[in-house]
C-alpha positions in Angstrom: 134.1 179.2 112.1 133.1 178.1 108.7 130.3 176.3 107.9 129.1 175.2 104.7 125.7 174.8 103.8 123.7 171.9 104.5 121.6 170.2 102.1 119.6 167.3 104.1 120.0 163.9 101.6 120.9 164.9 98.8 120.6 162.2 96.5 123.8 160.8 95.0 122.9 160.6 91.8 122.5 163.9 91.6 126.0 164.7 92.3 128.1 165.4 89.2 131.5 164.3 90.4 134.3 162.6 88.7 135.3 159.0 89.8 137.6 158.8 92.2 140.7 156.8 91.6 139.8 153.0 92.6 142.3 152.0 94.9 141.5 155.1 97.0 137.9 154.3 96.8 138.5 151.0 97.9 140.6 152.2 100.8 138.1 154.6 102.4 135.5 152.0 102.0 137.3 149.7 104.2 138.1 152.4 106.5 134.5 153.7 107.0 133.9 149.7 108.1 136.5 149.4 110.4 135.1 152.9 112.1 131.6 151.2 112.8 133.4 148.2 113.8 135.6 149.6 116.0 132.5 151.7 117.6 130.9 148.8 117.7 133.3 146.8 119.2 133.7 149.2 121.8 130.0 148.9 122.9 130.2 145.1 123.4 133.3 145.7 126.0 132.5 148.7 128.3 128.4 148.4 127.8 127.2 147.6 131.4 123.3 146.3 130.1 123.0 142.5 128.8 120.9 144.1 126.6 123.4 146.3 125.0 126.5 143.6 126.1 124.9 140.4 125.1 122.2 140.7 122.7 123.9 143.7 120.7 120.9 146.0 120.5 122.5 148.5 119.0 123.3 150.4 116.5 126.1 153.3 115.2 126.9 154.9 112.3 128.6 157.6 110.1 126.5 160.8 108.5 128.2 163.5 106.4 127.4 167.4 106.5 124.6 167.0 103.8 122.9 164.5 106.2 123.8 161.5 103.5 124.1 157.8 105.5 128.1 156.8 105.0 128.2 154.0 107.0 124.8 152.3 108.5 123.2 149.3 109.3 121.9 146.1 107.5 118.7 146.7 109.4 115.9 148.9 108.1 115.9 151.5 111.1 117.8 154.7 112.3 117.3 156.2 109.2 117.7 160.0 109.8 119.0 160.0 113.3 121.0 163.5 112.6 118.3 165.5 111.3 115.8 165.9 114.4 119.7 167.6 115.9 119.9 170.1 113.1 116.1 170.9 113.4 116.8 172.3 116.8 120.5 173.4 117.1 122.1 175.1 113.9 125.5 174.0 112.6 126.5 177.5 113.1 125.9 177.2 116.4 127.6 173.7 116.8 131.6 173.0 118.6 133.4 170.6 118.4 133.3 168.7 121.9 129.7 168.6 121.1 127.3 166.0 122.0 123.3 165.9 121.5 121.1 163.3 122.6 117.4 162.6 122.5 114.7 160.1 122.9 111.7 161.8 121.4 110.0 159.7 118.9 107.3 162.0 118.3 109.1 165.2 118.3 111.6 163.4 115.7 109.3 162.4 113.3 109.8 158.5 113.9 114.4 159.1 113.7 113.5 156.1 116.6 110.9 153.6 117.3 110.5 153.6 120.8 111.4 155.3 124.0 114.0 152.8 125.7 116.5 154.0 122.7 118.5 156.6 123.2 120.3 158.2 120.8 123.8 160.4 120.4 125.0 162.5 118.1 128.6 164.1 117.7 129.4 166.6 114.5 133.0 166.2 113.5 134.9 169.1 112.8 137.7 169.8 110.3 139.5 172.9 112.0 136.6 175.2 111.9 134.5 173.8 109.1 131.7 171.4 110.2 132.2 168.2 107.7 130.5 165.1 109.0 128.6 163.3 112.2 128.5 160.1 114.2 125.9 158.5 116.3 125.0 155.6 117.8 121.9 154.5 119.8 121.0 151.8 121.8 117.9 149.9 123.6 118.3 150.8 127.7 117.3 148.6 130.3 115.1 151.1 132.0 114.4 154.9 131.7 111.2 155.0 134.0 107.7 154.3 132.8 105.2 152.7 134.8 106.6 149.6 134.1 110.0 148.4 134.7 111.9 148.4 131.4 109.9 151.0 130.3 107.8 148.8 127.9 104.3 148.7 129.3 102.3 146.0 127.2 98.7 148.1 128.7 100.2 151.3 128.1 97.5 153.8 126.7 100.1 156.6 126.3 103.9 157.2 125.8 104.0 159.2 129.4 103.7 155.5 130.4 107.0 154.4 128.5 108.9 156.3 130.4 110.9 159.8 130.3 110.7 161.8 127.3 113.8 163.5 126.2 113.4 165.7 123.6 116.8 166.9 121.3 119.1 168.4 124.0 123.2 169.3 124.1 124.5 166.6 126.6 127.9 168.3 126.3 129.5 171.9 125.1 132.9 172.0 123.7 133.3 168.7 125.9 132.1 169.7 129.1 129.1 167.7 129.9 125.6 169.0 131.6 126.0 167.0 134.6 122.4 168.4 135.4 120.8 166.4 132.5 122.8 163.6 133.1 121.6 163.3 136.7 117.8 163.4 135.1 118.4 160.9 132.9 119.9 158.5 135.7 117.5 159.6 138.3 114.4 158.4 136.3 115.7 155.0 135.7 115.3 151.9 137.8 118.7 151.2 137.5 120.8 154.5 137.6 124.0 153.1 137.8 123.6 150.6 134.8 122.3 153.8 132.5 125.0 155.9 133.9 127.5 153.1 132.3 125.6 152.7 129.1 125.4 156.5 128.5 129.7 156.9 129.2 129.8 153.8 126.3 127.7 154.7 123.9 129.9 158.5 124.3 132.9 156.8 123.9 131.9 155.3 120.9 131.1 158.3 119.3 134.2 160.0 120.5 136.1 156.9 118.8 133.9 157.5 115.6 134.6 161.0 115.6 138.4 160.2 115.2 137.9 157.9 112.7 136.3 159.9 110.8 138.6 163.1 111.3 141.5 160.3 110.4 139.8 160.0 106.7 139.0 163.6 106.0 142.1 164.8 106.9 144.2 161.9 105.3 142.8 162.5 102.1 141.3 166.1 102.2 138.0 167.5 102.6 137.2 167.8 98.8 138.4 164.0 97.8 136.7 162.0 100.5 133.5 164.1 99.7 134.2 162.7 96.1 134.7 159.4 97.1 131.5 159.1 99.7 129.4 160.4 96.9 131.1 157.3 94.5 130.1 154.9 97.4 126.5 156.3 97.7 125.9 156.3 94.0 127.6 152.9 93.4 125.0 151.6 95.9 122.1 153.8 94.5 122.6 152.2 91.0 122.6 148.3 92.5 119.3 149.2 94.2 117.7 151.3 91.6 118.7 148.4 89.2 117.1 146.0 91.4 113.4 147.7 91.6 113.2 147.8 88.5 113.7 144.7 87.6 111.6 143.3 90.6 109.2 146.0 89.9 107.8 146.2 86.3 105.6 149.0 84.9 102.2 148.2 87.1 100.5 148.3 90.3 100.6 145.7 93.3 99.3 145.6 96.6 99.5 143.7 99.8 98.7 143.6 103.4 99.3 142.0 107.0 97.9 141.3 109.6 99.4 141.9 113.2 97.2 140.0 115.8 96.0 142.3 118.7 97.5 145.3 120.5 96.9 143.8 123.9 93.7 146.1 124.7 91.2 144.8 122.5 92.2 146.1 119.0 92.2 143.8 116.8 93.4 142.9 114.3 94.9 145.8 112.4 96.1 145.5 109.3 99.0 147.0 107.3 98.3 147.5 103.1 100.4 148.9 101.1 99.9 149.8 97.4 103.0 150.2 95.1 103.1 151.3 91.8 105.6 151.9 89.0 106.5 153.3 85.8 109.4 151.8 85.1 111.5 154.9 86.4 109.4 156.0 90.0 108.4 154.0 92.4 105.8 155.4 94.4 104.7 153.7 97.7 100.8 154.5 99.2 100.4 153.1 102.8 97.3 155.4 103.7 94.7 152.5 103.5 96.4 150.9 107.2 94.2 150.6 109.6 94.5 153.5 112.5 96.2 153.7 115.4 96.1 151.6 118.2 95.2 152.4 122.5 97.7 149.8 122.9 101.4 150.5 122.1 102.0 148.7 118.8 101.9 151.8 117.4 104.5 152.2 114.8 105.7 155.9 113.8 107.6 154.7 110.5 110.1 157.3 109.0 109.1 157.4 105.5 113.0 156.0 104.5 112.0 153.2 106.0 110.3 150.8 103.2 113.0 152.6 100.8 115.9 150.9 103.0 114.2 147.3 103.6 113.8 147.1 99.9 117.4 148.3 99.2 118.9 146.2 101.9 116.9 143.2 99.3 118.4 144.6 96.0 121.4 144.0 97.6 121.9 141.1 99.6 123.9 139.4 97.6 126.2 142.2 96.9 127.9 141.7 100.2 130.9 144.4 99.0 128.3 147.2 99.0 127.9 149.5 101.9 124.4 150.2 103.7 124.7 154.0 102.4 122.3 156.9 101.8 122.1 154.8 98.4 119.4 151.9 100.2 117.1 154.8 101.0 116.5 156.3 97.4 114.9 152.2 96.7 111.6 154.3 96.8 110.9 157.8 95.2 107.7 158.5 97.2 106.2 157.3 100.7 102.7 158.1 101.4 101.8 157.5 105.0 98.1 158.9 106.8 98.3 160.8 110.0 96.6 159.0 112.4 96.9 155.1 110.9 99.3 152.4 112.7 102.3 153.6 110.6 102.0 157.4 111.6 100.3 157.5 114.8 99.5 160.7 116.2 101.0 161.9 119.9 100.3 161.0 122.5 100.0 156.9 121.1 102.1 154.8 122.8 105.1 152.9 120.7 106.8 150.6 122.9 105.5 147.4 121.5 106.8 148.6 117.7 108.3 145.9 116.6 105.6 143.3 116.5 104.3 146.5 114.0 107.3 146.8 112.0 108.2 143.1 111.0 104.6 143.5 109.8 106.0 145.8 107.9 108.6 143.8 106.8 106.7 141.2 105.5 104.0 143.0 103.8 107.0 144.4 101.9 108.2 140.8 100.5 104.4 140.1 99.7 105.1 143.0 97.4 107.7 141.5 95.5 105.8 137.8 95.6 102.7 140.0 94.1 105.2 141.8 91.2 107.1 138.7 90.4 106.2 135.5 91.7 109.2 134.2 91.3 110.7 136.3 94.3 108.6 135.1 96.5 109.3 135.4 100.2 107.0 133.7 102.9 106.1 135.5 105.8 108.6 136.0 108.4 108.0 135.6 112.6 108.6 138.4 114.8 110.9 137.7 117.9 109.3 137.4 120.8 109.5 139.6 124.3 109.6 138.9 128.0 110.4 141.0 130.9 110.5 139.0 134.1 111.1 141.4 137.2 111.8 140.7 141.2 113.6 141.7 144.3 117.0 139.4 144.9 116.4 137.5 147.8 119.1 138.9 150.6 120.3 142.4 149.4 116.3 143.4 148.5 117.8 144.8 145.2 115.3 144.7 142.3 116.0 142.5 139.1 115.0 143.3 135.6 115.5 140.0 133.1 115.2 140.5 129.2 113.6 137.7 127.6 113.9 137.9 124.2 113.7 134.9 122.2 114.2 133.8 118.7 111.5 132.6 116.1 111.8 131.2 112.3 112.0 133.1 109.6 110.8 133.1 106.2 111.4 130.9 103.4 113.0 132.2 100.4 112.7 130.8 96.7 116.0 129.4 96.8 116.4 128.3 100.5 114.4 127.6 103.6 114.0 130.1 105.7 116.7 130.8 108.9 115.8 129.2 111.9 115.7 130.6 115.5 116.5 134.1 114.4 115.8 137.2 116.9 115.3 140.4 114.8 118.4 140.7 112.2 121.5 139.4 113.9 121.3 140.2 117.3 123.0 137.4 119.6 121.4 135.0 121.4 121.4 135.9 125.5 123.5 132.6 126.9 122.0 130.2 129.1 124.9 130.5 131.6 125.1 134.5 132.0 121.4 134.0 132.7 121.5 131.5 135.3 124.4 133.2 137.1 123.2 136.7 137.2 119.3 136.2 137.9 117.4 133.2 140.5 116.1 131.3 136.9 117.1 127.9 135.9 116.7 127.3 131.9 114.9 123.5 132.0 114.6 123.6 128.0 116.4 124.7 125.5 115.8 123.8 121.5 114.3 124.5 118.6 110.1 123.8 118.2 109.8 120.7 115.9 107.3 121.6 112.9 106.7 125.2 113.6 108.3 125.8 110.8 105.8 126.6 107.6 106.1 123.3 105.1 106.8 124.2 101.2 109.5 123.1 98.9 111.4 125.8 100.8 110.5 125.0 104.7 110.3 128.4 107.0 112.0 128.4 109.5 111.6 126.9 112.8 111.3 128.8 116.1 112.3 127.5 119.7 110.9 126.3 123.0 112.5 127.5 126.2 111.0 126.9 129.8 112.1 129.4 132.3 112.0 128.1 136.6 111.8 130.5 138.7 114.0 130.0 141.6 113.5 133.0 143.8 110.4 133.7 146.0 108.4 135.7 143.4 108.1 137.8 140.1 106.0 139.0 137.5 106.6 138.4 133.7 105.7 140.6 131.3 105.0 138.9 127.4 104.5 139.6 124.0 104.4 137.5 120.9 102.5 138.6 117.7 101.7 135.6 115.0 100.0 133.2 116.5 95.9 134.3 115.5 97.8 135.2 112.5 100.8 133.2 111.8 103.2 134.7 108.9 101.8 133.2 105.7 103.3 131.3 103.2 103.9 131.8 99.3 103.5 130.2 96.2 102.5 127.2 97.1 104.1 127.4 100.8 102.1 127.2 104.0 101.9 130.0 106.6 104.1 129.4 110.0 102.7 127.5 113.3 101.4 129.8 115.9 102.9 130.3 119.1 102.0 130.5 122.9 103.1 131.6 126.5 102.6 128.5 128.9 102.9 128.6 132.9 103.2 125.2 134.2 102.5 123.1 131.3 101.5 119.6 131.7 100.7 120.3 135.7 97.7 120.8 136.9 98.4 124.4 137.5 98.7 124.7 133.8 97.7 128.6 132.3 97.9 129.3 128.7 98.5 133.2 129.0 97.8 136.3 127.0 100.1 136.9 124.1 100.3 140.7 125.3 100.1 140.7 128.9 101.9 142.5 132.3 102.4 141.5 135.7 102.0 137.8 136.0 103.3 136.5 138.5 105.3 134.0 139.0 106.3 132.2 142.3 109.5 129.7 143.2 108.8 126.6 141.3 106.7 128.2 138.9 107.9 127.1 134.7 107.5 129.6 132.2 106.9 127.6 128.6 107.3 129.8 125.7 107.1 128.1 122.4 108.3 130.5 119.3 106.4 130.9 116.0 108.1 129.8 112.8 108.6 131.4 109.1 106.0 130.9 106.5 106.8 128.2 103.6 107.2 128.7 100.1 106.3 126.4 97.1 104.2 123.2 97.6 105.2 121.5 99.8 105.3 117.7 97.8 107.5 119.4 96.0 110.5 119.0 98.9 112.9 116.4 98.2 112.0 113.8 99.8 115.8 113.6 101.4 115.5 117.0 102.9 112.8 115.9 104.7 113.9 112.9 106.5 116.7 115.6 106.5 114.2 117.5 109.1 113.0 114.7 110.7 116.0 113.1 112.0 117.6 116.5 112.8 113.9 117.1 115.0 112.6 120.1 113.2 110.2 118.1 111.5 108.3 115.2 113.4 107.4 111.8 111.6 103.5 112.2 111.8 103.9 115.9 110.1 106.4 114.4 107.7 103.4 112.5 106.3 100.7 114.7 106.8 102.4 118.1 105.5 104.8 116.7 103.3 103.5 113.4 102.1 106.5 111.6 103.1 106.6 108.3 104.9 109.3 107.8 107.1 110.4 104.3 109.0 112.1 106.4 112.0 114.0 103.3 113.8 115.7 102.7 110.0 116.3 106.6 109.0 114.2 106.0 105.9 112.1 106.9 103.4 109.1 104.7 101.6 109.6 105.6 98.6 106.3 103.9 97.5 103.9 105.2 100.0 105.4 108.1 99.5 104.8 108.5 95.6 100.8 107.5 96.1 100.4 109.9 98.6 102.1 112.6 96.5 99.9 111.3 93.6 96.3 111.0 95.2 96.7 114.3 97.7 98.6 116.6 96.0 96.3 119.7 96.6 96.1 122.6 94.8 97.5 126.2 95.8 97.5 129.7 95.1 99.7 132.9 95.9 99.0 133.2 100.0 98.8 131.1 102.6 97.0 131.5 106.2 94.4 128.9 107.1 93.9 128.7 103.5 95.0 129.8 99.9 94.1 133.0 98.6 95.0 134.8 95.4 96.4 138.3 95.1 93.1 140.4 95.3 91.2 137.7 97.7 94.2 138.4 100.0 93.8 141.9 100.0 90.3 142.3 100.9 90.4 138.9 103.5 92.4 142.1 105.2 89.7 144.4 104.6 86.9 142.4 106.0 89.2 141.8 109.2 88.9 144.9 109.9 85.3 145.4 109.1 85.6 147.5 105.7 
């Protein structure tokens, strides 16, 4: 068997290779799309978890021998899934019929955020030459932990999150080890439903692995090397073009805040320094605060900020392909052992995502700080329930995802996206809910004025009120934003907070911890979770006064707040606007801004060390 050597990442622009001829470059680009898409589509039809199924939490994708992303994800994660496989088994000891899979976020140096996501990898041979690989991971339902879904909000330690499973060879020459896959299944709550995820998220790599064999072979080895490395590059330049344009010569910094991490730490902040020449961009993220006891811990792969900010150079690029080329945004990461962004084992990470749109944002304020002309407002992270119970009858146990939507950021050219959870992850429907668990959905909508106000309004986030209509069950919750609601830019005002209700407007009524396990519910009982929206950008009498009345009669904006945040007066009853009262109000309270909004304006430095102080620097 022949196996080349393998050179992890190596850049594309490094690569001296001819272009390839157009149409064939063109070709191969549509085919390595219609690979994911057919993986993916897979997924969505033999998956046996709603969480998989419905709300598409996951994710597949296309490596070649030198470790270089072909074919990812418009979502800044799963950035060097393949190389924590090489790191323990050698390509020369690798067969084709071989499958790897792991869960060890620690171990892999962040290739995943958290332990629900498991991850499988397949090389693809060429006769006896090892040429590419294909993965794809997804979030499980349950893979033990001391809390069912394996995503303890009080966790102190990732024992707690559930079984550890560290790079291991799930099948040789495609015979699987039936003994692992009995551990796997044995540790879960729900066996059967992770013994039919695993077989899926297999046959999807099995399906990739023919694509992919299809390609090489069509075109030969040598020529679809040629072309990838086109691809890469083509995507390399658009980003590399991009920074430096968004980044001049300099040095700018920014932080955020997430709220708490559910055991009395907090807040913690995220800063990030990034400076340029003109040529390097160099990334410092050592002055974050450290790690957490609770698990918002976030064990960031240093491609990560690289990919976010190449996902932004080319957004509206839409031909391009989310390639190795989004990672090389960034020459240099610097991350501290021991700080939120590279916690240190054993630190739980199951809450990472309230961490990493954190991340996200303080990534935007970035490009606000370089160029205020790109500035993006704060965005919300989506928010998390787990509501758990016995089915009344059969005694089975229940595990119900609640994952709910909140408003993004505003953008200097558009308001921000309403009622978004994570990227583009579906919505769970209201029916499949109702049929398959004892809840009844009373409310359903978006959250009038949650959205920040600006000339660009963020985006609003929802309201939904869960009954419970079997005899008992606890909820589990989690919502970051709400002590510190994402800010808003240039003018723009930050988001409106949001909160866990039971029984609102009863006198039962509980506001609840935004982190918090095992409340219980009983039959009757009304869950009320209201959403956090997206931070606003520019001032906000600076909105057309027809947008807003826009926003009032379509209920994301009420009347009172029309006046009050907007200085627009409204007769509701004739869908119109004052244009009088509105002009003196404009005139006598315009107020004036500065770059960052939360509870107040704050220029670039003030903003920075507001962070500071929170945490007691």
């Amino acid at each position: 068997m022949r196996i080349d050597k393998i050179t992890a990442g190596t850049p594309a622009s490094q690569a001296q290779v001819s272009p390839p001829d157009p149409i064939r470059m063109e070709i191969v680009r549509g085919a390595l799309r219609s690979a994911q898409l057919e993986m993916n589509s897979l997924i969505e039809r033999t998956a046996m978890s709603p969480i998989i199924r419905e709300k598409q939490d996951y994710f597949t994708g296309l490596v070649d021998k030198n470790l270089n992303l072909l074919m990812g994800t418009r979502f800044a994660f799963g950035t060097k899934i393949v190389h924590p496989v090489l790191d323990q088994f050698p390509a020369a000891d690798m067969r084709p019929g071989d499958i790897y899979l792991y869960n060890d976020c620690h171990a892999t140096k962040g290739a995943i955020g958290h332990m629900p996501d498991l991850v499988f990898v397949t090389p693809v041979f060429i006769g006896e030459s090892l040429e590419a690989f294909v993965f794809s991971w997804a979030h499980f339902i349950d893979i033990g932990g001391s809390q069912p879904g394996s995503m303890a909000p009080n966790a102190t330690d990732i024992f707690q999150e559930g079984l550890i499973i560290p790079v291991v060879c799930l099948a040789r020459e495609g015979k699987m080890n039936e003994d692992i896959f009995r551990i796997v299944t044995r540790n879960s709550r729900f066996p059967d439903v992770v013994r039919g995820d695993v077989m899926s998220l297999i046959a999807a790599i099995q399906l990739g692995k023919q694509r992919m064999t299809e390609i090489l072979q069509r075109y030969g080895v040598e020529e679809a090397y040629r072309i990838f490395a086109a691809l890469i590059a083509e995507t390399e330049t658009t980003v590399k073009k991009g920074m430096k344009k968004a980044f001049p010569p300099g040095r700018y910094r920014f932080a955020d805040v997430v709220d708490d991490d559910g055991l009395g730490s907090g807040p913690v902040s995220i800063r990030m320094t990034l400076e340029s020449d003109g040529e390097r961009f160099v990334l410092d993220c050592t002055e974050t605060d450290d790690q957490t006891r609770g698990p918002i811990n976030f064990l960031m792969s240093s491609n990560i900020p690289g990919m976010l900010l190449g996902l932004f150079m080319t957004a509206d690029n839409p031909d391009l392909l989310p390639n190795q080329g989004l990672m090389n945004a960034i020459d240099e990461v610097r991350l501290r052992p021991g700080s939120l962004l590279q916690p240190k084992f054993p630190a739980p990470l199951s809450g990472r995502s309230v961490t990493s749109r954190r991340v996200h944002s303080t990534c935007f304020g970035l490009l606000s700080v370089a160029r205020t002309e790109n500035g993006h407002a704060g965005n919300s992270a989506h928010v998390l329930g787990m509501l758990s119970g016995l089915r009344e009858g059969s005694g089975k146990r229940y595990i119900k995802l609640i994952g709910l939507a909140a408003g993004q950021g505003a953008r200097p050219f558009s308001d921000g996206i309403d009622a978004i959870y994570s990227v583009a992850q579906r919505n769970f429907p209201v029916e499949f809910a109702e049929i398959d668990y004892p809840i009844r959905i009373r409310t359903y909508g978006m959250r009038a004025d949650s959205g920040g106000p600006g000339r660009w309004r963020g985006g609003c986030g929802i309201v939904r009120e869960i009954e419970l209509l079997g005899e008992f069950a606890t909820v589990m919750c989690r919502m970051t934003n709400s002590e510190h609601p994402p800010f808003g830019i240039n003018g723009g005002m930050s988001g409106r907070p949001g909160r866990f209700i039971l029984n609102a407007g009863t006198p039962n009524e509980r506001l609840l911890p935004l982190m918090a396990d095992r409340v219980e519910m009983k039959r009757g009982d009304v869950l009320r979770i209201e959403t956090p929206g997206g931070g606003g950008a520019g001032h906000p009498f600076d909105r057309p006064v027809e947008l807003v009345l826009r926003d009032v009669l379509s209920g994301l904006v009420t009347v009172e707040n029309a006046k009050a945040d907007y200085g627009v007066v409204i007769d509701l009853d004739a869908e119109t606007v004052d244009q009088q009262a509105t002009a003196k109000i404009r005139s006598d309270k315009r107020w004036p801004t500065k770059l960052v909004h939360r509870f107040g304006y704050f220029d670039e430095q003030e903003w920075y060390e507001a962070s500071l102080k929170l945490s007691g620097r």
